[in-house]
VOGU-3710 file (C-alpha; in Angstrom, 3 decimals, decimal comma):
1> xxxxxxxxxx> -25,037/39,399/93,032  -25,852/40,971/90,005  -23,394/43,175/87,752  -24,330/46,292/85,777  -23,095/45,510/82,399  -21,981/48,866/80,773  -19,379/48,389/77,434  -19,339/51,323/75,367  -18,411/49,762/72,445  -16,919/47,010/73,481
11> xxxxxxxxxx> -17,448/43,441/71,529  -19,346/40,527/73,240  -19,097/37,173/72,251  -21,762/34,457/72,693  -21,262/31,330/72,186  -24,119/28,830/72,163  -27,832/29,322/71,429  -28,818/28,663/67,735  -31,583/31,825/67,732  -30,258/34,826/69,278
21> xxxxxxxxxx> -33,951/36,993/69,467  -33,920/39,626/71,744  -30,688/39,735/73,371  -28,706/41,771/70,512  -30,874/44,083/71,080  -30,251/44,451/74,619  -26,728/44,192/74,418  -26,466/46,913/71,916  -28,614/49,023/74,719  -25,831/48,355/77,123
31> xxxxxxxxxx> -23,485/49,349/74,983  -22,042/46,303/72,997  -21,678/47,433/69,260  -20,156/43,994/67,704  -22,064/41,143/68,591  -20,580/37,791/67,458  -22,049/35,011/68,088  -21,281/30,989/67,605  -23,440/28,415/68,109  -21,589/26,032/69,938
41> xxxxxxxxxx> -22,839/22,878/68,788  -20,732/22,002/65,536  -17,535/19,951/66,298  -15,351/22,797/64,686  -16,336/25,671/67,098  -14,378/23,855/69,776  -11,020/24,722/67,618  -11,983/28,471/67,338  -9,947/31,403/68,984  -11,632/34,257/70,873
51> xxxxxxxxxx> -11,023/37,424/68,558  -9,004/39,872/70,618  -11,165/42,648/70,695  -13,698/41,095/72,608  -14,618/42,325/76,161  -17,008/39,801/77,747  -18,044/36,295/76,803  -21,701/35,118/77,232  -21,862/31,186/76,940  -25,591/29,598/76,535
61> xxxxxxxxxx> -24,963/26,076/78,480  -27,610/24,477/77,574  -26,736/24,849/73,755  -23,306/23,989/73,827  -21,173/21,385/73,386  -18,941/20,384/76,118  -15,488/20,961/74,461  -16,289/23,943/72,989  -17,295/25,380/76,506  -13,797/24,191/77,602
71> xxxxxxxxxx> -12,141/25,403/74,969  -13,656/29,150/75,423  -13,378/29,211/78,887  -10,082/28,303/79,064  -9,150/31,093/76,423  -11,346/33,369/78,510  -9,289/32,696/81,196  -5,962/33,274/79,627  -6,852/36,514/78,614  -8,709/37,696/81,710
81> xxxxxxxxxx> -11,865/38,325/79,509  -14,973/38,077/81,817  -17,347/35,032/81,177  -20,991/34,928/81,965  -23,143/31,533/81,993  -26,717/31,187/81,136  -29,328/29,001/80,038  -31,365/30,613/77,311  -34,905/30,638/79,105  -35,704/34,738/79,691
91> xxxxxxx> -35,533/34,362/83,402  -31,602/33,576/82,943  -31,483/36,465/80,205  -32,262/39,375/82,882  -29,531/38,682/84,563  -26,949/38,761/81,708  -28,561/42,056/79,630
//
């Protein structure tokens, strides 16, 4: 099933992924104005809190390391924020902009 992704002006956080190429671009299409992004794989991005203002989070798996992908999900969860999960390949980047 795939989701329409429409945030006027809503902030997206994505976490993983050390190049972000294309997909601020798309995001900003659907809507997204603040993109932050992390890239997962320092040790110090696993003690990191989700700014409030954000509306979805995208997490890159296959850049990531595993407590940080605990760490946002599980603060994802807590504030109902919706979480999407990706590799980074383009196939798995239609789906998510």
């Amino acid at each position: 099933m795939t989701k329409e992704w429409r945030a006027a002006g809503m902030r997206v956080l994505i976490v993983g992924a050390d190049r972000m190429g294309n997909i601020t671009s798309k995001l900003r299409e659907r809507g997204f104005e603040e993109i932050t992004h992390w890239c997962g794989r320092s040790k110090t991005f696993w003690k990191k809190s989700i700014p409030i203002d954000v509306a979805q989070v995208i997490i890159f798996c296959d850049f990531i390391d595993h407590n940080t992908m605990r760490n946002v999900r599980q603060q994802a969860k807590a504030n109902d924020i919706p979480i999407v999960y990706s590799k980074r390949a383009i196939s798995h980047q239609r789906l998510i902009v």
